[in-house]
Each structure stands twice: as structure tokens, then as C-alpha cells.
RODO-2510 file (C-alpha; in nm, 4 decimals, decimal comma):
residues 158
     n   res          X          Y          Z
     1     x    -0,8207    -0,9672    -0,4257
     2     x    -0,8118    -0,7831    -0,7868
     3     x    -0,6932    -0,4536    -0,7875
     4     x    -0,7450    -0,3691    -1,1606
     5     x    -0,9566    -0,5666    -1,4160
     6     x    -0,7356    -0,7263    -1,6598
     7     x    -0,8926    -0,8818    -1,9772
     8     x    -0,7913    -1,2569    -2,0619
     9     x    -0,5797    -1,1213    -2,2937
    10     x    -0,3603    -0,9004    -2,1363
    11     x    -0,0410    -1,0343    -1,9576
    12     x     0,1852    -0,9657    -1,7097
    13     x     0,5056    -0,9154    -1,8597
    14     x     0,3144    -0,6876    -2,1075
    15     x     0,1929    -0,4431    -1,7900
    16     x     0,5376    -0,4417    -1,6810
    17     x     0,7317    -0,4261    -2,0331
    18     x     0,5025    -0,1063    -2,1067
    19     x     0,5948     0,0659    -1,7346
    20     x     0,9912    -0,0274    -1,7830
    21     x     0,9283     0,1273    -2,1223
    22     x     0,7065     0,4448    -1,9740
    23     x     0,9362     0,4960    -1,6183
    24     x     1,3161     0,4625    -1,8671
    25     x     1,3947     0,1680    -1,6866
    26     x     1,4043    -0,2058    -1,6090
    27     x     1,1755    -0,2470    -1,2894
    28     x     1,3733    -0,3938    -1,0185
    29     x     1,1743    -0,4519    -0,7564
    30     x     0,7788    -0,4560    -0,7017
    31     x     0,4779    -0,5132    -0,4290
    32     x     0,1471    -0,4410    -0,3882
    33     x     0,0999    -0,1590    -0,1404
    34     x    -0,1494     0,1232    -0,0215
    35     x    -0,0407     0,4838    -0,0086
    36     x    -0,1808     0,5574     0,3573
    37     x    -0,1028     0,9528     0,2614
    38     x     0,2028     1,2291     0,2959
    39     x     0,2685     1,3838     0,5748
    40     x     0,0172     1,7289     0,6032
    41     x    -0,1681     1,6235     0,3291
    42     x    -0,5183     1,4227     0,3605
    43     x    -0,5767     1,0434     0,3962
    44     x    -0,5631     0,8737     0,1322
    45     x    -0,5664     0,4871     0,1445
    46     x    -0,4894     0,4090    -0,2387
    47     x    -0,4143     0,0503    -0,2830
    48     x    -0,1779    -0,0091    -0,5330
    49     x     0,1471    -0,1193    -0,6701
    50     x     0,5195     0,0347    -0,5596
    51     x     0,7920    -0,0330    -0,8211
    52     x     1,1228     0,0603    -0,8610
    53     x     1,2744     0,1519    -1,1673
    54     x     1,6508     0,2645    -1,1312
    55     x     1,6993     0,4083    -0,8774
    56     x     1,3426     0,5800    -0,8650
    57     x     1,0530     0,4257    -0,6881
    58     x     0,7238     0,4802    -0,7805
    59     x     0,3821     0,3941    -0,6690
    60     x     0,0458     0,3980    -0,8913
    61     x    -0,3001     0,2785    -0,7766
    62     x    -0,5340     0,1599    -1,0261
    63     x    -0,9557     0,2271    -1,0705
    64     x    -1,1179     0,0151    -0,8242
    65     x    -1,4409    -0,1757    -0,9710
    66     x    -1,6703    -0,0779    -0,7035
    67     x    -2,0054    -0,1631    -0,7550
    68     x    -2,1510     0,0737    -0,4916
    69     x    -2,0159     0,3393    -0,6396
    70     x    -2,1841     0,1967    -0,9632
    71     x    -2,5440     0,2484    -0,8701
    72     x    -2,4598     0,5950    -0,7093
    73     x    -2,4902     0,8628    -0,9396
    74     x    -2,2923     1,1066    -0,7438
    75     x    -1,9836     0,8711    -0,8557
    76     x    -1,6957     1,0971    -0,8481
    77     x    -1,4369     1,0411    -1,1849
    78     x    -1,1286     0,8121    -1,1043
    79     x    -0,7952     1,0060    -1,1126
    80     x    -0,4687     0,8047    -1,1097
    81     x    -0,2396     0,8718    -0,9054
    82     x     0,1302     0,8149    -0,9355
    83     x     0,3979     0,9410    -0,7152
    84     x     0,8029     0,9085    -0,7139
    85     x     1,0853     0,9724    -0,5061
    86     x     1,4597     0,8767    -0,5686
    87     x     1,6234     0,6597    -0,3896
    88     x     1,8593     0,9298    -0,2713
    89     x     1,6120     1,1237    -0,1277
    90     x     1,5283     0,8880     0,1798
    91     x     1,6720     0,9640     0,4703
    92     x     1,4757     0,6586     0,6605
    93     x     1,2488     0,3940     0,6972
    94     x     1,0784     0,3012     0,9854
    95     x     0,7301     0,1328     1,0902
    96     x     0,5024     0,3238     1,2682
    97     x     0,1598     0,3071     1,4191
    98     x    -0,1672     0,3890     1,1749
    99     x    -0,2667     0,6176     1,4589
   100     x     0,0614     0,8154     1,4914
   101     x     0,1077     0,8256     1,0687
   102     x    -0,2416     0,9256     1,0715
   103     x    -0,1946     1,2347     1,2947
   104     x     0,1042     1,3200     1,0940
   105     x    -0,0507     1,3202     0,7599
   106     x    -0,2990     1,5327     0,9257
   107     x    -0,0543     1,8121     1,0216
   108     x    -0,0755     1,7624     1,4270
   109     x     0,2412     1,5844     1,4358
   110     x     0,6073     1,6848     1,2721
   111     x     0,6898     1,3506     1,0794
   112     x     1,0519     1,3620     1,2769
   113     x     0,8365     1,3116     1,6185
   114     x     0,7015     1,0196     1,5404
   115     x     0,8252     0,7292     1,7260
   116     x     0,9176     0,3400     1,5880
   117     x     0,6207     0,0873     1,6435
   118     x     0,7030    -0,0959     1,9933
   119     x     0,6047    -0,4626     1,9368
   120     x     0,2852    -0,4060     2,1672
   121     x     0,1727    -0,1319     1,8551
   122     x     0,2691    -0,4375     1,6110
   123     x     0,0704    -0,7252     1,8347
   124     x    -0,2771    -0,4647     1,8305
   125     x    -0,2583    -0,2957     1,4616
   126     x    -0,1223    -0,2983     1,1798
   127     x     0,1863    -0,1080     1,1258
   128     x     0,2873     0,1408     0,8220
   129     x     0,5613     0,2034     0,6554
   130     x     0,7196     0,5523     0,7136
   131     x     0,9221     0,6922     0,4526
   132     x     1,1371     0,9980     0,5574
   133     x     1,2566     1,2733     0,2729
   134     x     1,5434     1,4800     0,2554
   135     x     1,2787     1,7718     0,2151
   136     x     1,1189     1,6938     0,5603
   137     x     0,7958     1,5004     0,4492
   138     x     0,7266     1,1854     0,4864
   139     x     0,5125     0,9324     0,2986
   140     x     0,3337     0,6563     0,4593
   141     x     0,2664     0,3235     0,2991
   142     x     0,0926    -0,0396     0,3813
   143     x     0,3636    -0,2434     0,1968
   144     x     0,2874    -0,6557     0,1203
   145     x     0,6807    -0,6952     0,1015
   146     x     0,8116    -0,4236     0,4226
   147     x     1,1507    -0,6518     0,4780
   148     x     1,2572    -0,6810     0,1162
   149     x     1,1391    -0,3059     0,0411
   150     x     1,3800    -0,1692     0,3416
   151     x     1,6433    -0,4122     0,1951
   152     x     1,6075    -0,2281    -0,1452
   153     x     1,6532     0,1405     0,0297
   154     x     1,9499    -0,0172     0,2794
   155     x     2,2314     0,1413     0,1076
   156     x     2,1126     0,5158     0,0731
   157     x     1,9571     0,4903     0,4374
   158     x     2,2937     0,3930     0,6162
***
């Protein structure tokens, strides 16, 4: 699966020498991922890639090449999105069901109700990746690497 088009020419260590250079930092640790949403926003389902430079993480998603959307005229123009958070603003991680993250980033549901996917929620969907704030939100994330992102946020979540 391609998330962005790269030309033959561009490398990897370029892409991530220019966003150590752009976020002030070496980048520590990355996966792909999809931003699922925030907590009483609106669904978003941005695939992706969720760094961590310092002690900041970020995610960014990239323009799709959608041919669909090319023959449509009513093609809507691509805005990036990037968002942060610093490490020592999580106050936990936990995996919960699409359905239940969902319902939270639509508003019906406080993101402090929501309960930890039961194995039976793991066996029959996929699970997400909630990420609590000390401000009360929560964002919610499909993450490649889950274990080895948790591992990263261990410390500041204990």
C-alpha cells in the first residue's frame, strides 16, 4: 500500500532528515497509523505516519492519489493535517472498540467512560488506540506498531 507518491529520486532518510530538521529534533520512533478522530470532534480516518521527535509525538497524513476523486469534479482540495501532543500530556493508553471510540469522537460518550477492549471486542474488530490527555480529550488512532508505541509512552503513563 503507498500512502504518498514518492518520485525515484527521493529517499527515505531525506523525508525523515527534512522532518528531524522541521519538528527540532532527531525522530525516535515511527509507524504508519490512521487518525480515527478526537474525542467530540468528527471522524476522520486519515492514514498516515505518527513520529516522535523528543519528547513530542506527532502525526501527519499525506494526499491520497485517488483516482475516483480524479474524474469527479466536485474534488474537494487536500489539506494536511498534522497534530502533536507531548509526551507529558498522556495520562493513558488503552485499546478500545471502533464502535465505542466512534461514539466518543461523536460527543455521546465522555472519553473517561469508555471501557478497555475485552478479547471477544479484539477476536470480532479491530481495536484502536485510545490516547487520554491531561486536558480531558482523547485521540484515537489505528497504529501498525500498538506494543512498541505504548512502550514509547510507558514512563509518563505510570
Amino acid at each position: 500500500m503507498q500512502l504518498f507518491r514518492r518520485s525515484p529520486d527521493e529517499n527515505p532518510e531525506d523525508f525523515w532528515a527534512e522532518t528531524a530538521r522541521k519538528r527540532g529534533g532527531e525522530i525516535g520512533f515511527f509507524t504508519f497509523a490512521t487518525l480515527v478522530g478526537r474525542s467530540g470532534d468528527t471522524l476522520l480516518n486519515f492514514p498516515g505516519l505518527l513520529y516522535k521527535s523528543g519528547d513530542i509525538f506527532w502525526f501527519e497524513d499525506f494526499e491520497r492519489d485517488n483516482w475516483l476523486a480524479k474524474i469527479l469534479s466536485s474534488r474537494k482540495k487536500y489539506e494536511k493535517t498534522e497534530i502533536s501532543f507531548p509526551v507529558t500530556e498522556v495520562q493513558f493508553v488503552r485499546l478500545v472498540s471502533r464502535m465505542s471510540a466512534s461514539r466518543c469522537i461523536a460527543g455521546a460518550i465522555p472519553p473517561v467512560q469508555l471501557a478497555p477492549a475485552t478479547m471477544l471486542t479484539r477476536f470480532f474488530s479491530t481495536p484502536v488506540t485510545q490516547v487520554g490527555l491531561s486536558n480531558g480529550s482523547s485521540l484515537f488512532f489505528e497504529i501498525m506498531q500498538r506494543k512498541e508505541f505504548a512502550a514509547q509512552l510507558a514512563p509518563a503513563t505510570k
